[in-house]
C-alpha positions as CSV (number, residue, x, y, z in Angstrom):
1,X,15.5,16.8,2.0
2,X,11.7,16.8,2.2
3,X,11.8,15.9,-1.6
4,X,13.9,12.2,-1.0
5,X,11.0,11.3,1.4
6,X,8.3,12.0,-1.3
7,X,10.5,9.8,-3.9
8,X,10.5,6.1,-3.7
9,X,12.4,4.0,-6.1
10,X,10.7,1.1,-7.4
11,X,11.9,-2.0,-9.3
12,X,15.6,-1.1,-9.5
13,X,15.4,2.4,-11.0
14,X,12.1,3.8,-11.2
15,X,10.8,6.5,-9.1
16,X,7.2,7.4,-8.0
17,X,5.8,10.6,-5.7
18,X,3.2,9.3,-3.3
19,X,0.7,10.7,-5.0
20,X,1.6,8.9,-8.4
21,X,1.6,5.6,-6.8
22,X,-1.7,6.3,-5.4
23,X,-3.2,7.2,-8.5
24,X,-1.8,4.3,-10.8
25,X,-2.2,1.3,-7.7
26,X,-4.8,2.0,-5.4
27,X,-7.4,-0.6,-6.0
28,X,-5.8,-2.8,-8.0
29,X,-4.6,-5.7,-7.8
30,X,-1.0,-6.1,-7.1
31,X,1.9,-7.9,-6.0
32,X,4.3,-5.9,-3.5
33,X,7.6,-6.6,-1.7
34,X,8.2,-4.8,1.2
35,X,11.7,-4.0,2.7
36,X,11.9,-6.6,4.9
37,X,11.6,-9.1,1.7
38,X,7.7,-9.8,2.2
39,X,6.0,-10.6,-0.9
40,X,2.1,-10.1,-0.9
41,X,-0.2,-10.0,-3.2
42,X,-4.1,-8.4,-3.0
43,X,-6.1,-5.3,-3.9
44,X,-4.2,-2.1,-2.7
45,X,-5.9,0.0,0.0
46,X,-5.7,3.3,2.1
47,X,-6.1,2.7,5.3
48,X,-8.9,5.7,7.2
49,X,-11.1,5.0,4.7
50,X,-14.7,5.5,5.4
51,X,-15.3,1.7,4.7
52,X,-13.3,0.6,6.9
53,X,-15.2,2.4,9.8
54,X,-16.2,-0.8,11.6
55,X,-12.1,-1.9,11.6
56,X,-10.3,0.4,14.2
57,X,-7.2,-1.4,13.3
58,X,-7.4,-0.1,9.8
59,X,-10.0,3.2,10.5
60,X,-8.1,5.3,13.1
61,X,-4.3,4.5,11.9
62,X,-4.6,6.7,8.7
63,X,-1.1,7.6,6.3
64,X,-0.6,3.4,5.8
65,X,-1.8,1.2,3.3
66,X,-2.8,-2.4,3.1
67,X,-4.0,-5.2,0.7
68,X,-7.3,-7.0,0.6
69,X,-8.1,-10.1,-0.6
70,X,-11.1,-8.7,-2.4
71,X,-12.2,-5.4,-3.5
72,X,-14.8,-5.5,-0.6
73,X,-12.8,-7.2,1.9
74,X,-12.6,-5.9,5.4
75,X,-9.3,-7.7,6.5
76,X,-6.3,-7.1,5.0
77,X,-3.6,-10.0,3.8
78,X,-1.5,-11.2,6.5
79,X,-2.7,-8.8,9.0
80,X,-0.3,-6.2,7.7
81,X,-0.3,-2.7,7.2
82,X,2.4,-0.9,5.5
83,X,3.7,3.0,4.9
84,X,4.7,4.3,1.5
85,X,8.2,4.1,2.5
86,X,8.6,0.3,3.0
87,X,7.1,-0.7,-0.7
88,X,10.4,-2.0,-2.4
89,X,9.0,-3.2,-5.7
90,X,5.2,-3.5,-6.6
91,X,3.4,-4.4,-10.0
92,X,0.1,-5.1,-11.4
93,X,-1.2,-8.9,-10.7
């Protein structure tokens, strides 16, 4: 059972490990729909990273991910932050 929460199918058919999608999307520019139907687009980051250390919001809550408008952006788009889990469909911008 541990193995379906690690699996996330993508774009109708596709399916990515966690660590894959990390790999192939953080930092880069992309275009995501979440589950709710939310389509945003940005630079894909990890939230609890050490840049963010002056942004509790994005700091302290660590496992989530968020996008920037820029590559050095402190604020992500929308105010959102996001797990893993609730990316529907995602591709390169």
């Amino acid at each position: 059972m541990g193995l379906l929460l690690s699996l996330i199918k993508f774009n109708g058919g596709n399916y990515m490990r966690k660590a894959e999608f990390e790999q192939k999307y953080l930092g880069k520019k992309v275009q995501i729909e979440l589950f709710d139907g939310d389509i945003l687009t940005g630079f894909l980051q990890k939230t609890g990273a050490e840049r963010f250390r002056n942004n509790p919001d994005l700091y302290l809550r660590r496992g989530f991910y968020c996008l920037t408008e820029t590559l050095e952006s402190q604020d992500c788009v929308n105010f959102l932050i996001f797990r893993f889990s609730h990316v529907q469909k995602i591709k390169f911008v």
